[in-house]
C-alpha positions as CSV (number, residue, x, y, z in Angstrom):
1,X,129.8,90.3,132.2
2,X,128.3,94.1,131.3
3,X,125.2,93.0,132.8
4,X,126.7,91.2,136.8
5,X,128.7,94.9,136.7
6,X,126.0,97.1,135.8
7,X,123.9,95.0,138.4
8,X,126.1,96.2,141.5
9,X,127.0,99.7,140.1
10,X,130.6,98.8,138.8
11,X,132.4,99.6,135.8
12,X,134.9,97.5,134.5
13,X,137.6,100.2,134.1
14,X,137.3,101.0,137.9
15,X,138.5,97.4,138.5
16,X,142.2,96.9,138.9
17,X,144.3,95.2,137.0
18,X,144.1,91.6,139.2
19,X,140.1,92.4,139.6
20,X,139.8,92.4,135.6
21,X,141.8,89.6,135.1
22,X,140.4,87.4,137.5
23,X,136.7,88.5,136.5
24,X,137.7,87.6,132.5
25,X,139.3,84.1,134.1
26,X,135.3,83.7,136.2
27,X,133.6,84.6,132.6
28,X,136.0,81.7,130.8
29,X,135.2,79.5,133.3
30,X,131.5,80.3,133.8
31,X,131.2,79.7,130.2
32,X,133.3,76.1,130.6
33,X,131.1,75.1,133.7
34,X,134.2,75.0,135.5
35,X,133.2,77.6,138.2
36,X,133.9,75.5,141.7
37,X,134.1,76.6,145.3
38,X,137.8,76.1,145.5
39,X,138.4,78.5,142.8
40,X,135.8,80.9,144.2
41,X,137.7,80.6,147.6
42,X,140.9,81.2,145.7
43,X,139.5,84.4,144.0
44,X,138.6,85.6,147.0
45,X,141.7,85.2,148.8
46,X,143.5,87.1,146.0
47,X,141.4,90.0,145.9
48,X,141.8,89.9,149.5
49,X,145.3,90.6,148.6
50,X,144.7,92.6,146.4
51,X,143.0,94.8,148.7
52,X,145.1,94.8,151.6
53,X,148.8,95.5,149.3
54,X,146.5,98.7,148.0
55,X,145.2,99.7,151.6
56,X,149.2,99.6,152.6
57,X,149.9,102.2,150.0
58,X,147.2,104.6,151.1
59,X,147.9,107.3,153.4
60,X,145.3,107.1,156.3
61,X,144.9,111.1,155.8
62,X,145.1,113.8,152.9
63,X,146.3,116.9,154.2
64,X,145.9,120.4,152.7
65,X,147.6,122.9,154.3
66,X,147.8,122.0,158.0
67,X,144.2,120.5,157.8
68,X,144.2,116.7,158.0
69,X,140.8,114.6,156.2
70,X,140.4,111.0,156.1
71,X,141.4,109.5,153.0
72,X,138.3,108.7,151.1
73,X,140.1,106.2,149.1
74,X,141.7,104.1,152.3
75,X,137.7,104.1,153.9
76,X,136.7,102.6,150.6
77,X,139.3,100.0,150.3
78,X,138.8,98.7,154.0
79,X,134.9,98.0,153.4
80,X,136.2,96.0,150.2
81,X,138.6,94.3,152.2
82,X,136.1,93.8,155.1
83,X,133.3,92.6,152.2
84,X,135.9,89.3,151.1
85,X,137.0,88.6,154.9
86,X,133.2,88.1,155.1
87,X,132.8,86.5,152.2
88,X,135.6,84.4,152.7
89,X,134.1,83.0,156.3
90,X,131.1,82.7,154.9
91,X,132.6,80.4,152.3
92,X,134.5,78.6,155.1
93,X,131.4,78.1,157.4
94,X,129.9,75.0,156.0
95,X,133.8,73.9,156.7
96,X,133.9,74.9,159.7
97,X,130.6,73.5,160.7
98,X,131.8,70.2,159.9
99,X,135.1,70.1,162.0
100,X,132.8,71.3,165.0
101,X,130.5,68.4,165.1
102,X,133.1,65.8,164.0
103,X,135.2,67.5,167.2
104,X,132.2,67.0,169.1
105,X,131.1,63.4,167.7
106,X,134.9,62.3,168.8
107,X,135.1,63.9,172.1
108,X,131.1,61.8,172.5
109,X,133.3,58.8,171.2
110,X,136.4,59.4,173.8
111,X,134.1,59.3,177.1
């Protein structure tokens, strides 16, 4: 687990609380063989979650005095949350894909 964190720059005590438990519940099952696609599609819908609950909470700027800056944290949290919503369609493609040509093959099939 040490080495998939150190790989992409992450330490495991800047992961939230739903982050660590979820990673520990990926090492369990990576260790059962019980990694699927539907529970790396439901991962990724909770961290999306995750993401967007701690984006509410930010405040869009910090202000000092009467100077307003962009809060470093809320930039950060939306390229997270932008990362799974890619991820997430990218998971959902191959799905996707599927219903297209079967919604082509029956509209072949209607004429």
């Amino acid at each position: 687990m040490d080495d998939i964190l150190k790989k992409f720059g992450v330490k495991f005590e800047d992961l939230n609380t739903v982050e660590r438990d979820t990673l520990l519940g990926w090492v369990e099952a990576m260790n059962q063989n019980k990694l699927t696609l539907s529970s790396v599609k439901e991962y990724v819908a909770r961290m999306k979650d995750s993401v967007s609950e701690q984006l509410a909470d930010e405040p869009e700027f910090e202000r000092i005095f009467i100077f307003s800056f962009p809060n470093r944290k809320q930039i950060l949290l939306k390229a997270r949350l932008r990362n799974y919503i890619l991820f997430e369609a990218l998971l959902d493609s191959p799905e996707r894909a599927k219903k297209a040509v079967e919604k082509a093959v029956a509209n072949i099939k209607t004429k």
